[in-house]
Each structure stands twice: as structure tokens, then as C-alpha cells.
C-alpha positions in Angstrom: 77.8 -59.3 -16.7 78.2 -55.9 -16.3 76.0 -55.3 -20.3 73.4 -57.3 -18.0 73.1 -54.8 -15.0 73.1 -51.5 -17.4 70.3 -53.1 -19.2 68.1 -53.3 -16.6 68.1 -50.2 -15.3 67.6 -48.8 -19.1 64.6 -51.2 -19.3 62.6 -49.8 -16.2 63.4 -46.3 -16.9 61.9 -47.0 -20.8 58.7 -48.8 -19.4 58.2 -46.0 -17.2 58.5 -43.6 -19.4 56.3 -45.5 -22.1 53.7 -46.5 -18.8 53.2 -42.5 -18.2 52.8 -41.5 -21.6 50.3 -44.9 -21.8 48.4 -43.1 -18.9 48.3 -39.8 -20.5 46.9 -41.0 -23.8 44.2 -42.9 -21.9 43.3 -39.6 -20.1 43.1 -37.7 -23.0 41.7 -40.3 -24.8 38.6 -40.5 -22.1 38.3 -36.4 -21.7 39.1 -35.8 -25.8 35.4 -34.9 -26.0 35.2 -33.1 -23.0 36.4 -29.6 -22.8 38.3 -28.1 -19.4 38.4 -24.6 -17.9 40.7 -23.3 -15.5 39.3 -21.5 -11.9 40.2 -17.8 -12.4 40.9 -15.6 -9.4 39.9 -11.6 -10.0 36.6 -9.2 -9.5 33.2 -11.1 -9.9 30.5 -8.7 -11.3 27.1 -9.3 -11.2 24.2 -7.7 -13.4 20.7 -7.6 -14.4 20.3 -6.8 -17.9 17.2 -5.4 -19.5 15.9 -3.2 -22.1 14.4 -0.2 -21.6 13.2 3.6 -23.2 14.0 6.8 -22.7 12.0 9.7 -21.3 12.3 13.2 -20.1 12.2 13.4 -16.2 10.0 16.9 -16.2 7.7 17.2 -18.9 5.3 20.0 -19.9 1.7 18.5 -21.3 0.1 20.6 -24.3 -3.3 19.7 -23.9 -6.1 20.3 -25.1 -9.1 23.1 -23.9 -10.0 23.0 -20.6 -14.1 24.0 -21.2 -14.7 20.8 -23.3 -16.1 18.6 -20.6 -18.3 21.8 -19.8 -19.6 22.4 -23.0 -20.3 18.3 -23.1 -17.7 17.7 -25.8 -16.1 14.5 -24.6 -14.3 13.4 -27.3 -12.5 15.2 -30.4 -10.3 14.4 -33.3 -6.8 15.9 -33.8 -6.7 17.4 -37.4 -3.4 18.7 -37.4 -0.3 18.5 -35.9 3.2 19.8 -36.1 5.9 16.9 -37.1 7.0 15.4 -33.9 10.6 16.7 -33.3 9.8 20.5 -34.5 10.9 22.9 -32.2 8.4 25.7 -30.3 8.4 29.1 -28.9 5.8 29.5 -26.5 2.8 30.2 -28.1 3.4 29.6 -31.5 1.1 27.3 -33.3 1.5 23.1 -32.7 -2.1 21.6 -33.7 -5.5 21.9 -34.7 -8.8 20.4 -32.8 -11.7 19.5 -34.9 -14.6 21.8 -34.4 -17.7 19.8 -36.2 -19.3 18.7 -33.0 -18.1 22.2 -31.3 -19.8 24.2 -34.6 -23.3 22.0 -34.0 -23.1 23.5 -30.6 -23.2 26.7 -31.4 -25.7 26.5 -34.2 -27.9 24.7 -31.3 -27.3 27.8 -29.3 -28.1 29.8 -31.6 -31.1 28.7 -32.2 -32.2 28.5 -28.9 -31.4 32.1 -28.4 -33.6 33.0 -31.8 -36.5 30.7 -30.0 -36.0 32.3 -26.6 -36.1 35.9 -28.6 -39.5 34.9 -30.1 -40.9 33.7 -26.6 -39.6 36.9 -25.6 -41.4 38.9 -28.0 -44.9 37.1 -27.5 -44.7 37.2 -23.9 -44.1 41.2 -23.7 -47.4 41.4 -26.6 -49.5 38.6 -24.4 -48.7 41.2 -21.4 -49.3 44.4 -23.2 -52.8 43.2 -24.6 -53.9 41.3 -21.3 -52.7 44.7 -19.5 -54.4 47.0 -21.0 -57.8 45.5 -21.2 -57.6 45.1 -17.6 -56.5 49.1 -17.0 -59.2 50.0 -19.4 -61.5 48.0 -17.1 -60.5 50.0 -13.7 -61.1 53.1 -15.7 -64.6 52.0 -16.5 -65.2 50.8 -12.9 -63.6 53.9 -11.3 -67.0 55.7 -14.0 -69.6 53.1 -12.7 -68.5 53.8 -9.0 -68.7 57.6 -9.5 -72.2 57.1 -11.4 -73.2 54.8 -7.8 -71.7 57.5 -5.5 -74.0 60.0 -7.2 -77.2 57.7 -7.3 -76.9 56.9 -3.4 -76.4 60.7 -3.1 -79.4 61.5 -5.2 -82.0 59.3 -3.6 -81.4 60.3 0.3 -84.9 62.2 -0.5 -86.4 58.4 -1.8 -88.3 55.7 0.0 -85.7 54.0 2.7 -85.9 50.9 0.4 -84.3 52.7 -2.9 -81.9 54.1 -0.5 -80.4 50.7 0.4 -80.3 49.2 -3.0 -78.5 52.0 -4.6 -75.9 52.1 -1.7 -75.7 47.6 -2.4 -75.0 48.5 -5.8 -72.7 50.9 -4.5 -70.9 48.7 -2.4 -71.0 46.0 -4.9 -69.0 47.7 -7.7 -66.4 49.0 -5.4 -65.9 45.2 -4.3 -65.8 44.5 -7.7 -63.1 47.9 -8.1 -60.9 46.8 -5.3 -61.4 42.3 -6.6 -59.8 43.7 -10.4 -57.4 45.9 -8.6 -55.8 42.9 -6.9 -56.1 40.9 -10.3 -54.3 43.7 -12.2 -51.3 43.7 -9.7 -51.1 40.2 -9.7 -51.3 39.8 -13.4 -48.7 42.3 -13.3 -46.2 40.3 -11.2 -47.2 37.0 -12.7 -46.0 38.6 -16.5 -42.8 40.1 -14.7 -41.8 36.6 -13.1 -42.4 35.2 -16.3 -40.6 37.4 -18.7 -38.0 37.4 -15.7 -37.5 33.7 -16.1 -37.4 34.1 -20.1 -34.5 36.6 -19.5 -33.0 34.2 -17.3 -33.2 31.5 -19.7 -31.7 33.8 -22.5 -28.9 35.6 -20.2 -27.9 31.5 -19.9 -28.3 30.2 -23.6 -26.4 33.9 -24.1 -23.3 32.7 -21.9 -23.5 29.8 -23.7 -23.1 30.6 -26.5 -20.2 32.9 -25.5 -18.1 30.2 -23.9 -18.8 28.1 -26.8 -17.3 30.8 -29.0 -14.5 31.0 -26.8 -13.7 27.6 -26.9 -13.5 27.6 -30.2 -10.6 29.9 -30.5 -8.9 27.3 -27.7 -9.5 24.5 -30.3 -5.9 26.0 -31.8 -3.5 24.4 -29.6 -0.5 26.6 -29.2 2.8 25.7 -27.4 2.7 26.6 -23.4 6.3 27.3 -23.4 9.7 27.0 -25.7 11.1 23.2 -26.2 10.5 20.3 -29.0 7.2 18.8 -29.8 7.2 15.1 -28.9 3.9 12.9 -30.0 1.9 11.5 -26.4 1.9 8.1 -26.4 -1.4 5.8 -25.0 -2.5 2.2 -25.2 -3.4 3.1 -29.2 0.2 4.2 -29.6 1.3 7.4 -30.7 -1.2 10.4 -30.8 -0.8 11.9 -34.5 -3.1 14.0 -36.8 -6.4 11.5 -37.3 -6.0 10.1 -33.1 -8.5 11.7 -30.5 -8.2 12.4 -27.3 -11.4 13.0 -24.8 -11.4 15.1 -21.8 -10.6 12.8 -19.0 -7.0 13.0 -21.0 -6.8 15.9 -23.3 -2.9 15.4 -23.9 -2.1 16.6 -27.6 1.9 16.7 -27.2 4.2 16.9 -25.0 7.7 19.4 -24.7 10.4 17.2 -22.6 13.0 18.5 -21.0 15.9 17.1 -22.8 18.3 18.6 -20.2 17.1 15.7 -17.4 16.6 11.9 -19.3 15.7 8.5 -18.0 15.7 5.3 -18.6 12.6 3.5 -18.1 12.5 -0.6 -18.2 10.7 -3.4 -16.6 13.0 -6.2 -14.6 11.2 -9.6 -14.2 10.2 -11.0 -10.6 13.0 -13.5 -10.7 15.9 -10.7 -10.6 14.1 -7.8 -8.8 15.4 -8.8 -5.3 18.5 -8.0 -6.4 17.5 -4.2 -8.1 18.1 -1.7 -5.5 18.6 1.9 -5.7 21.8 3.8 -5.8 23.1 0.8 -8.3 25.5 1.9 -11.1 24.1 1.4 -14.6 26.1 0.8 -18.0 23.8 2.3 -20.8 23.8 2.0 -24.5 21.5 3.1 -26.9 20.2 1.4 -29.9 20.4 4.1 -31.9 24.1 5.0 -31.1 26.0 1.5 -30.6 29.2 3.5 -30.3 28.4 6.3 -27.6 28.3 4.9 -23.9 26.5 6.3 -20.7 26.3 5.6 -17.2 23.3 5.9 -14.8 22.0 5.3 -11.4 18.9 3.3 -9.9 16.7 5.5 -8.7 13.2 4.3 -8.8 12.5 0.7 -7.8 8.3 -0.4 -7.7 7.0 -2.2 -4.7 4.3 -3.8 -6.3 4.7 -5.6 -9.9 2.2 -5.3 -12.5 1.5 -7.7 -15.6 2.3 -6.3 -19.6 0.9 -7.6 -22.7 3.0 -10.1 -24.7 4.4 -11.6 -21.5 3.5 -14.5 -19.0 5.2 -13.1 -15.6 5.0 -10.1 -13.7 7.1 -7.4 -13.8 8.6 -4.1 -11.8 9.1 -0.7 -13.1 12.6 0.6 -12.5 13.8 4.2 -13.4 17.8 5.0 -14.0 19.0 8.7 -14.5 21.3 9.2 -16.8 24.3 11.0 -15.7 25.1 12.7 -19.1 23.4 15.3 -21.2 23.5 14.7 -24.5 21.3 16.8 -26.9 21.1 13.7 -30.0 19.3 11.8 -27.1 15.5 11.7 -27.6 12.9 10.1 -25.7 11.5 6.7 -26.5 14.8 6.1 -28.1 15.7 2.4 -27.5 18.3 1.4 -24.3 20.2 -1.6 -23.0 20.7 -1.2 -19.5 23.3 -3.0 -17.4 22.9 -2.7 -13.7 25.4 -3.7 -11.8 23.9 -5.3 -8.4 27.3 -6.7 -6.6 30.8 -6.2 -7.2 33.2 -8.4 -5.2 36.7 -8.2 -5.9 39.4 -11.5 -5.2 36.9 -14.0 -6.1 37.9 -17.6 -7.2 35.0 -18.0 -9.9 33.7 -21.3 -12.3 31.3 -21.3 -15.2 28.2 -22.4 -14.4 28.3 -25.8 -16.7 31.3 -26.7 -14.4 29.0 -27.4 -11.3 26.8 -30.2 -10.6 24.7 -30.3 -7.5 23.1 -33.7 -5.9 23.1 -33.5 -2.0 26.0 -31.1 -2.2 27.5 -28.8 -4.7 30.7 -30.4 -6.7 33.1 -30.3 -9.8 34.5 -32.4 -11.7 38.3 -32.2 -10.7 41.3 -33.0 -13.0 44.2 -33.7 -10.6 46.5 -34.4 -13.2 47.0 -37.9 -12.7 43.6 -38.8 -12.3 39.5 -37.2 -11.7 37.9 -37.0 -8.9 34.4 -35.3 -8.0 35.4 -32.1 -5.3 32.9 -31.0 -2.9 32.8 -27.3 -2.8 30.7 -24.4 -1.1 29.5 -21.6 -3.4 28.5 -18.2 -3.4 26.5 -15.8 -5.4 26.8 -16.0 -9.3 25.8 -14.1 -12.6 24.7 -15.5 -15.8 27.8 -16.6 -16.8 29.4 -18.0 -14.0 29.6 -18.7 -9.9 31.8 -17.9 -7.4 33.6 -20.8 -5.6 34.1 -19.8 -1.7 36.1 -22.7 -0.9 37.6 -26.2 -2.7 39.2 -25.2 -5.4 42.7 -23.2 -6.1 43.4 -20.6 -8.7 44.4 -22.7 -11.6 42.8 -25.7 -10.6 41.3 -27.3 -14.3 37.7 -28.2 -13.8 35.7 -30.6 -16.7 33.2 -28.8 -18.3 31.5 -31.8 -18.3 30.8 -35.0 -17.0 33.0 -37.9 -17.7 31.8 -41.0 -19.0 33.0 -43.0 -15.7 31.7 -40.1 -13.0 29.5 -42.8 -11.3 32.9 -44.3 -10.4 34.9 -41.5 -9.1 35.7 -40.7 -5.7 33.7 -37.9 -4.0 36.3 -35.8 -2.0 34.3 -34.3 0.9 35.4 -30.8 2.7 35.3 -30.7 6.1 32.4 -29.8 8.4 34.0 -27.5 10.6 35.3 -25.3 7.6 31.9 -25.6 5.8 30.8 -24.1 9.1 33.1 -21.1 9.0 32.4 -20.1 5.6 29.1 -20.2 6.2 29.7 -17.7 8.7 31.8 -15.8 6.8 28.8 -15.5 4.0 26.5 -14.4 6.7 28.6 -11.6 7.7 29.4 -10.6 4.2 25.9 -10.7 3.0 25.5 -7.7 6.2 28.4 -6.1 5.3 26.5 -6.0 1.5 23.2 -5.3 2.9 24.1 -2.2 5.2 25.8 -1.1 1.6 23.2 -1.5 -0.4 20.9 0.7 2.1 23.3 3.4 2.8 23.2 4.1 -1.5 19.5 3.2 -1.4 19.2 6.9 1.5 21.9 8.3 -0.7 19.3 8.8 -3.5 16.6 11.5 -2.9 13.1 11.1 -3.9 11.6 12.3 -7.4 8.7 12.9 -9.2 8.7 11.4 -12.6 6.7 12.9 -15.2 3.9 10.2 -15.8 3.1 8.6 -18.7 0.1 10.6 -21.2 -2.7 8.1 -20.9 -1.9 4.6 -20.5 1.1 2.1 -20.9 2.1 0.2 -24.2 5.5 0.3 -25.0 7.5 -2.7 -26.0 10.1 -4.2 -23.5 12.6 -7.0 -23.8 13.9 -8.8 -21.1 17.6 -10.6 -21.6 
């Protein structure tokens, strides 16, 4: 009797045991396909990640002359030009213009000088000739008047009727004395003005002629000040020997300061909001994978514009480097992590954890069993998403939905603490906010040195 009552107890205890390890396998057996994360507690980062290129902050433009657009030369052809990274003294030799078009010019002026000259020289004989034929004319008239003055001198001892006609005649030829005075000084002025206006017209091709020789000794570029010859780069790519450049933007090269770099990258509309200035950046650059810099936000564009090669708009943003480092160049490659939030004791999921339907929820392991928990979120990064309230540190989360999730219990949170979070976002999302502006005054306005003609280099977005 007693082998009776010790048996039964050993019995339950055995089909317990073999019940919970029944369970277990079932479990398994339904999630053996599904994998299972546990919510971590710790700091939550968030960041926008894109590519971007380096450039100098200040940099001096060598261009090319200034008098091109005035001697009508709108477009030239650089025929030489120092290797891009060689370094300058001011005013040592960095390219060469070419001169063809400049060279016709002067030849044309030439010309036109040799022309003028020969105008020159046929309107002074024109003047000579027509001049002295009419002084020799005066002369002869100044005779005849004499010869009159005498004859109406002569015949006061005639009839009253010779009397008057020599003292017509008389008056007569004076008219005619004073009628070829007035064309002689007339004629004189009118050669005077004329020649005048040749001189003009040579003094002019003259100047000319002189600026065009001048220009041609500018068609030598040499370096403004001391620094390293970097290529300008337009919507053609970089300028080189063989690329032109016209006079609305006559930039040859440029000489960056090295001393001051930036990063220069485009951020898609869908994560702007979230760029701000004063943010921290993590920099790495293509070239050297190993070496690590750190930046700040501290240009931020208002209005987006659209680049080739991609279907959405995008915003210019400008981070200074904090380091100097001289094996830095610009349009050297970067991979620029801004951080836009940092919140520290954050309960955080991946972002395959969370479903959403009318409310956001996980999929719960509980141990003995699954259940769909309600929970309220916050703000997330591309990896995961912070959990304000519903789950515990430790809590295991499916990865996943299980086969039978139509059939699992939905365990709701309560309404009154879904209000008080809420709350408590608001008032965080201030606390943020009045952060974010207080870095954003922090950082002082700057001129950037702009780009030589017009966009075109590549960006990647990640």
C-alpha cells in the first residue's frame, strides 16, 4: 500500500516534467524559423549619412586677363598648364592662353592704323593742293582790285557813265575778294575738322592697338600669390590644358587654402528636417580609410535644388573640419556621419521587430507563451527605434511574425499612461528643439568660397 502512494506522486512529478519539456519543444518547434532579439537599454544615436567632397573654405581664383571682354575676345583655349598639385610662388609662371584670335586682332589693327596713315597722308596733299590754288587766287584778286582802284581813279576826268561802270567793276571784284576770302577760311576749317577726325580715329585704332599688345603679355597667367595649383572644376569637369574658359568666367586655377577644409555634400529631402547646424560630424576619407576626423554643421540650404543622375531634390550642407591635416586635398572623397540626436537610457528594438496596424506592437515572447504588446515609440535611426514604454530591458521580441499571430492576444496599454508619455515626448522634443537652436546661434556665419563655374560633381546618398 504504501509502494502504491510513492508511486503516484513520482508519476505526476514525471508527467510534469515530460508536459513542460512537451511545451517547450512545441515552442521552439513553432519559432525554430524565427529569429528573437532582446530590448537593449543604453544611448540611442541617430545620424544622417552621406557622401560628400572636400574643398578649401577661402580660395584665391587665377584667372584669366581682365581686357578680354574689351578687346571682344569672348572665348579662349588654355594651351598650357602647370600639373594640378604643383606648388607656386606668387608670380611665377602657372599657364598659357592661346593668342590666335588675340594675334588676328592685332594684325587687324595694324592694318587699320597703315589705312588710317594713308588717309592721313591724302588728306594733308588734298588740303595742300586745294589750299594753295585758292591763296594763289586772293593774290590774283588782291592785283585785279588794285588794277580797278586805279581805273575808277583814272577816269574821274571821263563821261559820268565810264565813271560808274569802272567803280561796278570795282565793287564787283572786291565782292568777289571778300566771297573767296570766306571760302578760303572755311575750306580751311572744313580740312582741319577733317584731318582732326582722322587723328581721332588713328589716336583710337593707336590705343588699340596698344591695349591689345598689352593683353597679350597678360595671356601668361602667373600665380597671384604662394599656395598649390588646384584644376577649376565646371559642368565640363575639370579645366586642363585643351578646356576654354570665356570671359563671363575666366577661372584658370585655383590656390586653396589648405589650412581651412570643408566638406561639401547633398542630404536628400526626406532627412533634411533633421540637419541642423552646430551638429557633430564623424568624417572619413576615401582616400585614408584609417585616419578619422570630426566636423561641425555649419551651412544648412533653405531652398533644395535638383542634380543630374537623381530623381529627388536635394540640400547643400557644409561641415568644417576641425583638423588640419596637410595630405588632405580638395575634391578628395568623404563619408560624413552627422549625428542629429543623441539620447542616452533609451530602451531600443530593431526596426523588423515592430509591426503597426491601428497601433504600434511587437511580437512578445513571455516565456510560456506569445502575445502581440501594444507599445508607444519614439524617434528611430536606420537601424533601430526607440520603445518609450511596453517593453522591459531584456524582454525577447520575434523578429518576425509567427505563423498563428492572427490568433494571439493583443495586450493593450492603458490610455491614461499613453497620455503621459505623450506629454513627456512633447516636452522632450522642446527640451531638443531649444538645443538644437542654441548650437544652431552658436555657429557664426561664413562665406564659402563658391564653386568656379557651375556644379557637376558626383554625390552618393546612403
Amino acid at each position: 500500500m504504501t509502494g502504491k502512494k510513492l508511486a503516484l506522486p513520482i508519476v505526476l512529478i514525471l508527467a510534469a516534467i515530460g508536459g513542460y519539456f512537451y511545451f517547450n519543444s512545441q515552442v521552439e518547434t513553432d519559432q525554430e524559423t524565427i529569429l528573437t532579439t532582446i530590448v537593449e537599454e543604453g544611448e540611442f544615436i541617430i545620424k544622417v549619412i552621406a557622401t560628400g567632397e572636400l574643398k578649401a573654405k577661402r580660395s584665391e581664383k587665377i584667372r584669366g586677363p581682365k581686357g578680354m571682354r574689351n578687346a571682344r575676345i569672348y572665348q579662349t583655349t588654355i594651351t598650357d598648364l602647370v600639373a594640378e598639385g604643383t606648388v607656386v610662388k606668387e608670380g611665377e609662371y602657372v599657364a598659357t592662353l592661346d593668342r590666335t584670335e588675340l594675334d588676328t586682332k592685332l594684325k587687324e589693327a595694324q592694318t587699320e592704323i597703315d589705312k588710317i596713315d594713308t588717309q592721313m597722308e591724302q588728306a594733308q596733299i588734298d588740303t595742300a593742293i586745294e589750299m594753295r590754288g585758292m591763296r594763289d587766287q586772293l593774290i590774283n584778286m588782291k592785283y585785279s582790285t588794285k588794277e580797278k582802284e586805279l581805273e575808277v581813279a583814272q577816269s574821274k576826268y571821263e563821261a559820268p557813265m565810264v565813271i560808274q561802270q569802272a567803280e561796278i567793276e570795282l565793287q564787283r571784284i572786291q565782292r568777289d575778294y571778300k566771297q573767296l576770302e570766306s571760302k578760303y577760311q572755311l575750306t580751311r576749317e572744313k580740312s582741319e575738322a577733317q584731318i582732326s577726325e582722322i587723328m581721332t580715329t588713328l589716336t583710337q585704332t593707336t590705343r588699340k592697338k596698344d591695349q591689345l599688345a598689352a593683353l597679350s603679355n597678360d595671356f601668361i597667367i602667373k600665380a597671384p600669390k604662394d599656395g598649390m595649383v588646384i584644376y577649376a572644376r565646371g559642368w565640363g569637369g575639370k579645366t586642363g590644358p585643351g578646356s576654354q574658359i570665356s570671359t563671363w568666367d575666366p577661372v584658370v586655377a585655383e590656390l586653396p587654402d589648405l589650412s581651412d577644409m570643408v566638406s561639401k555634400t547633398f542630404i536628400n529631402e526626406v532627412d533634411i528636417s533633421r540637419v541642423k547646424k552646430g551638429q557633430e560630424v564623424a568624417l572619413e576619407v576615401d582616400a585614408f580609410p584609417d585616419l578619422k576626423y570630426t566636423g561641425k554643421v555649419i551651412q544648412v540650404a533653405n531652398i533644395g535644388e535638383e542634380l543630374r543622375n537623381y530623381d529627388s531634390k536635394v540640400f547643400e550642407v557644409v561641415v568644417q573640419l576641425n583638423e588640419v591635416d596637410s595630405i588632405l586635398r580638395p575634391a578628395m572623397t568623404t563619408s560624413n556621419n552627422i549625428t542629429t540626436d543623441v539620447l542616452q537610457n533609451r530602451l531600443s528594438i530593431p526596426l523588423e521587430a515592430l509591426y503597426s496596424d491601428s497601433l504600434s506592437f511587437v511580437y512578445k515572447n513571455n516565456g510560456s507563451s506569445i502575445v502581440k504588446q501594444e507599445v508607444i515609440t519614439g524617434l528611430s535611426n536606420d537601424e533601430a527605434i526607440i520603445i518609450e514604454h511596453g517593453l522591459a530591458k531584456g524582454d525577447e521580441v520575434l523578429l518576425g511574425a509567427p505563423k498563428n499571430s492572427n490568433d494571439l492576444k493583443l495586450v493593450k496599454l492603458d490610455p491614461k499612461i499613453k497620455e503621459e508619455i505623450k506629454k513627456k515626448q512633447e516636452k522632450e522634443m522642446a527640451a531638443r528643439q531649444a538645443e538644437i537652436e542654441r548650437k544652431m546661434k552658436a555657429v557664426k556665419e561664413e562665406k564659402i568660397s563658391s564653386e568656379s563655374g557651375g556644379g557637376g560633381g558626383f554625390v552618393i546618398f546612403n
